[in-house]
C-alpha positions, -999 to 999 in steps of 0.1 A, spaced: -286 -181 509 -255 -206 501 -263 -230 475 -249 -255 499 -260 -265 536 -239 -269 568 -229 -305 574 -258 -325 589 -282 -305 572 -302 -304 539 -306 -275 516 -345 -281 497 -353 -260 469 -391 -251 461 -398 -278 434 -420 -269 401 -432 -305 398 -433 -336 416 -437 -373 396 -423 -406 395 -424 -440 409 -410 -445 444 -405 -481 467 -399 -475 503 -379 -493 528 -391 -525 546 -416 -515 577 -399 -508 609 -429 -519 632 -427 -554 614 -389 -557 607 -383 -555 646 -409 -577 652 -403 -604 628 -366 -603 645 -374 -605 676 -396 -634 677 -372 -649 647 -347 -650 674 -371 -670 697 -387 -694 669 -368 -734 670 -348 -734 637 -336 -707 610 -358 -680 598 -350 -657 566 -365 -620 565 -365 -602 529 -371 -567 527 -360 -558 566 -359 -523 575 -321 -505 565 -326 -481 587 -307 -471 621 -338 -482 646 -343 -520 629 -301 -520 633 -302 -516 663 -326 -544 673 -301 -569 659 -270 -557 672 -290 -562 710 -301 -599 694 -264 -606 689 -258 -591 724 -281 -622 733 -263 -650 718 -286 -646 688 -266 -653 657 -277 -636 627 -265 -631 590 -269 -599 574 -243 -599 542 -269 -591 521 -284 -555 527 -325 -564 532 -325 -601 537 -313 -616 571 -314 -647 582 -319 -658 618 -307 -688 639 -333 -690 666 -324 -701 703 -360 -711 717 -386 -698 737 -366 -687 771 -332 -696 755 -306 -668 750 -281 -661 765 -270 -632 793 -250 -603 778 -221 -596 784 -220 -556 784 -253 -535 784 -274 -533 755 -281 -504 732 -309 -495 719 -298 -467 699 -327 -444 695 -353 -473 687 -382 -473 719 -395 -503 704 -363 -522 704 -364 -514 745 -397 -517 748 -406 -551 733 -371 -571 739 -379 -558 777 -409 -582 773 -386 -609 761 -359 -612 781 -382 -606 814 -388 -638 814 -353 -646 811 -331 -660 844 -303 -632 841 -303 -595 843 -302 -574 812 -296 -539 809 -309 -520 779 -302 -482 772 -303 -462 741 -289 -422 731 -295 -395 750 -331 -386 734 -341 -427 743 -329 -419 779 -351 -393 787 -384 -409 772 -407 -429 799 -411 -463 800 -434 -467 832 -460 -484 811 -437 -510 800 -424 -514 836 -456 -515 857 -466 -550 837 -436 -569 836 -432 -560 877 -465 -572 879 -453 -607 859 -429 -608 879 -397 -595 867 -374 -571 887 -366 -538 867 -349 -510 880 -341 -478 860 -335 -441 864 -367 -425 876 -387 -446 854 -360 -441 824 -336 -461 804 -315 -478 812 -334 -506 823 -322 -529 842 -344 -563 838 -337 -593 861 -358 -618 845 -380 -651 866 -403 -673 860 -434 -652 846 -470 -653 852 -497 -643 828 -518 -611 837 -548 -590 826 -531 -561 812 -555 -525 806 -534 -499 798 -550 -466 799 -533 -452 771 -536 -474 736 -503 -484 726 -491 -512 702 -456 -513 719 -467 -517 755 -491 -542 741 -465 -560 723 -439 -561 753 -470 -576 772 -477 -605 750 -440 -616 743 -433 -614 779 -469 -637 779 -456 -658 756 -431 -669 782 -449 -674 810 -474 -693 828 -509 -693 821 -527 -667 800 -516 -630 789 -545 -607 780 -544 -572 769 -575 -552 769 -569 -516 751 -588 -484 752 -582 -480 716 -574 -507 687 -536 -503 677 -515 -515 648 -514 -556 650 -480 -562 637 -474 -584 667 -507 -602 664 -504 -613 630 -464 -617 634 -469 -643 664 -493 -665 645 -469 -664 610 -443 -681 635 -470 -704 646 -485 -693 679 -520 -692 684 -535 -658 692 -571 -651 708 -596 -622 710 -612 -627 741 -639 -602 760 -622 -577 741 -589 -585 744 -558 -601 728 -544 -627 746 -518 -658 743 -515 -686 763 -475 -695 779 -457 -720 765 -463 -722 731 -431 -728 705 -425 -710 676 -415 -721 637 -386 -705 621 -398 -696 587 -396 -671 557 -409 -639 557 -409 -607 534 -416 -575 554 -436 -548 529 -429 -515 526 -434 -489 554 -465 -471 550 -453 -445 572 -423 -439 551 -450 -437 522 -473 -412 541 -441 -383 534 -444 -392 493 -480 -395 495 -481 -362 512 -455 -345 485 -480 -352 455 -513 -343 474 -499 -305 485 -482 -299 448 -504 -291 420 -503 -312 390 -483 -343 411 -490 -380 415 -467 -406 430 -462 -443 425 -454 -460 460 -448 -495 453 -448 -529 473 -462 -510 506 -478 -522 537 -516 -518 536 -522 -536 569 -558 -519 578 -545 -509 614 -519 -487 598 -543 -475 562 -560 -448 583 -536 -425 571 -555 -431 534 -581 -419 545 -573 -385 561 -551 -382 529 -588 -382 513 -606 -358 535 -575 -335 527 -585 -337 489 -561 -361 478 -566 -387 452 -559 -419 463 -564 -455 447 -549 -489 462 -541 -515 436 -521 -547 436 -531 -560 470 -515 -591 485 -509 -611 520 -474 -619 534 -475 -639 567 -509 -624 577 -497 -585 560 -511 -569 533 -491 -552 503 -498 -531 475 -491 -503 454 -502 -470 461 -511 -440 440 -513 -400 449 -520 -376 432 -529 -342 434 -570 -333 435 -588 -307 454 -569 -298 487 -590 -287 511 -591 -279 552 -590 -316 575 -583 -325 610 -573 -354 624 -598 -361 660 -590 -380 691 -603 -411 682 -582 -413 655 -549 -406 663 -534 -442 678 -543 -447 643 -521 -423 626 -499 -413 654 -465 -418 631 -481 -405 602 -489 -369 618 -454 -353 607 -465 -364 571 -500 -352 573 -487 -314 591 -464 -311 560 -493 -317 536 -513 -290 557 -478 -267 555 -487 -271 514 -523 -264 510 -535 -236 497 -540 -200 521 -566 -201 545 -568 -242 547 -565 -255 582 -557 -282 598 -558 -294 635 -548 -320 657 -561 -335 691 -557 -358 715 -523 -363 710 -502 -360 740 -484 -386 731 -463 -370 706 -445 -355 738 -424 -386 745 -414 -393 708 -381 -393 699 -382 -355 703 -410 -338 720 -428 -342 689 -448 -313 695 -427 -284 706 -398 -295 678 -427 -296 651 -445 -261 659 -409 -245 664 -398 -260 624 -429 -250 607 -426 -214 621 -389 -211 614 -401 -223 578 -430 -195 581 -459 -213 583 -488 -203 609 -490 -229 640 -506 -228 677 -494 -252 704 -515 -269 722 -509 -294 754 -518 -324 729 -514 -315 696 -514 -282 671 -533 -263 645 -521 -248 612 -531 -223 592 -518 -229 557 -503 -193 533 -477 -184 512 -441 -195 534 -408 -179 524 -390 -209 539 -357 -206 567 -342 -227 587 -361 -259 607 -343 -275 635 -357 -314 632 -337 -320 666 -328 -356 659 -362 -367 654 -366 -386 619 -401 -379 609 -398 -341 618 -366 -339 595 -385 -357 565 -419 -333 572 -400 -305 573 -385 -311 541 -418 -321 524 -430 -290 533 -403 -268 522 -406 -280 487 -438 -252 485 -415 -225 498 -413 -197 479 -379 -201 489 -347 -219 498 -346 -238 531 -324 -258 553 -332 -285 574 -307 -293 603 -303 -326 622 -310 -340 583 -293 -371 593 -318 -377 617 -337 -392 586 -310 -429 587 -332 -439 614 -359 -449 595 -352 -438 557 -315 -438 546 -320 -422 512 -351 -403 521 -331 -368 503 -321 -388 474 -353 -399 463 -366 -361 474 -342 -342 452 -351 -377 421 -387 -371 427 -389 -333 427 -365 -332 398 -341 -313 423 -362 -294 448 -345 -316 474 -309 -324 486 -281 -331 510 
């Protein structure tokens, strides 16, 4: 094979070692939402540590679309002139979204309430991905939304709101969130009663800017009307950005990684603890709260791998983190398994996160089944190939974990995929693996 890949691909080498020290960027999940309600709060707010990737880029560039002015000179620190609750302005020209879902999902929430119509759209692979479940509640609020079949764009003619009882049937943290910001603007009380507990970014976001959240008969809810406080806020690392690192040491004999100043907020940790069932070693040290988050440093490292799975009830858990967790199951040693359940919803990902991940592993050649919500793997010796990631970010970055315990050379195509969430996800691949990993 060429030592060099086609462009918008990455050539990974197997890697004899993996070691070092690693800090990720800032969480998306809270980066967007410490924007977004930044953008609402009365005064200035600074954010340290926001996301540099594509999907967190994208939410501002929409903020700024709304009259929101914001100053980013300095890459990872923003700071945020808010307009009010119910006070920015009507755009100009449609919105985009890029490929971020929660960007469309949760400013749909916010500018529902808002008297002027807003249409919000994204790339091609946003555009075909449902947003029903956002639609169906903010209808029911009584905003006016009209979209393609149930797809972006969106077109959101915003009114004067009224709070709901919101239970989805499907558990999921951005419907939820879209809900309570659209809540937050309206009249009377928003609750939302899940199947499933889901990350609470927005939870502990809305009270760091001052709003009073309740758990009531099982629910979350706010009450309408409620202002927010600009403030300063430092957004820890993304443990999902972690989970590929923490992955790399637990399938390569003899590694441990250092991943410092990450998000250990217990709705997102339960990744830790499938790392552990896998035969990982993993200790948390360091721990600390920002604005209702907890950080820490994390370490990996390399113990006795061994077959896992990951069941229903806990995938709204570790839905992002299943990429990560295939690529560790890619590296274990022959005739380890590892299944997945109850995860349909990896069909409306960026990519149908399914299909594209079977399809990559096998052209890799690794042993997977499809199944209508999920996949099982059968881990052996791979030769490597080539693995399509199809423009979905998390694919590109398992994909490349995994080909590090090729017996071979392997390219991964639709590399840049990875800017979405991890711009300089191959850099610190190829530092960590003392070149097993490149663009």
């Amino acid at each position: 094979m060429s030592s060099r890949a086609p462009a918008d691909a990455a050539l990974v080498s197997p890697a004899a070692g993996v070691a070092g020290r690693v800090r990720v960027p800032g969480d998306k999940s809270i980066s967007h939402r410490y924007a977004l309600l930044a953008a609402l709060a009365d005064g200035d707010s600074l954010i340290s540590g926001y996301s540099t990737g594509a999907d967190c880029a994208a939410t501002l560039g929409c903020l700024r679309g709304l009259g929101v002015t914001i100053d980013a000179t300095v890459p990872g620190r923003i700071r945020i002139a808010g307009r009010g609750v119910r006070g920015l302005a009507a755009p100009r020209t449609p919105l985009d979204a890029a490929n971020s879902g929660t960007t469309l999902r949760l400013l749909s929430g916010i500018v529902a309430a808002h008297p002027f119509q807003t249409v919000i759209g994204g790339d091609a692979s946003l555009n075909r991905r449902p947003m029903r479940r956002v639609i169906d509640p903010l209808t029911r609020m009584g905003a006016r939304i009209s979209s393609a079949d149930g797809r972006p764009p969106l077109a959101i003619t915003g009114a004067d709101l009224r709070g709901i009882l919101h239970e989805p049937e499907v558990p999921s943290a951005q419907v939820k969130s879209a809900v309570l910001l659209a809540g937050l603007q309206a009249a009377g009380a928003t609750r939302v009663v899940e199947p499933a507990p889901t990350r609470d970014h927005t939870e502990r976001a809305l009270a760091a800017f001052g709003v009073r959240v309740d758990r009531v008969d099982g629910g979350i809810e706010v009450q309408g009307g409620q202002r927010l406080a600009g403030c300063e806020l430092t957004v820890p690392g993304d443990v999902s950005g972690a989970a590929f690192w923490a992955a790399l040491a637990a399938g390569t004999p003899g590694a441990e990684v250092t991943i410092e100043q990450v998000g250990l907020n217990p709705t997102r940790t339960g990744v830790l603890e499938v790392l552990r069932r896998a035969g990982a070693i993993v200790t948390v040290a360091a721990e600390r709260g920002v604005a209702g988050e907890v950080a820490g440093t994390l370490h990996v490292a390399f113990g006795s791998p061994r077959s896992f799975a990951v069941t229903p009830a806990e995938v709204p858990g570790v839905i992002d983190e299943l990429p990560a967790l295939a690529a560790l199951a890619a590296m274990l040693p022959p005739g380890c398994t590892f299944s997945v359940r109850g995860a349909a919803e990896l069909r409306v990902k960026e990519s149908d996160r399914i299909s594209v991940l079977v399809a990559g592993f096998r052209a890799l050649g690794v042993a997977v089944e499809e199944f209508d919500d999920g996949f099982a793997m059968q881990a052996g010796a791979f030769g490597g190939g080539t693995a399509d990631a199809c423009g979905d970010h998390r694919l590109a970055m398992a994909f490349a974990i995994a080909a590090t315990r090729a017996t071979g050379p392997s390219v991964i195509t639709s590399a840049s995929a990875v800017d979405v969430s991890y711009p300089g996800f191959f850099a610190e691949l190829h530092r960590l693996t003392g070149g097993g990993g490149g663009r």
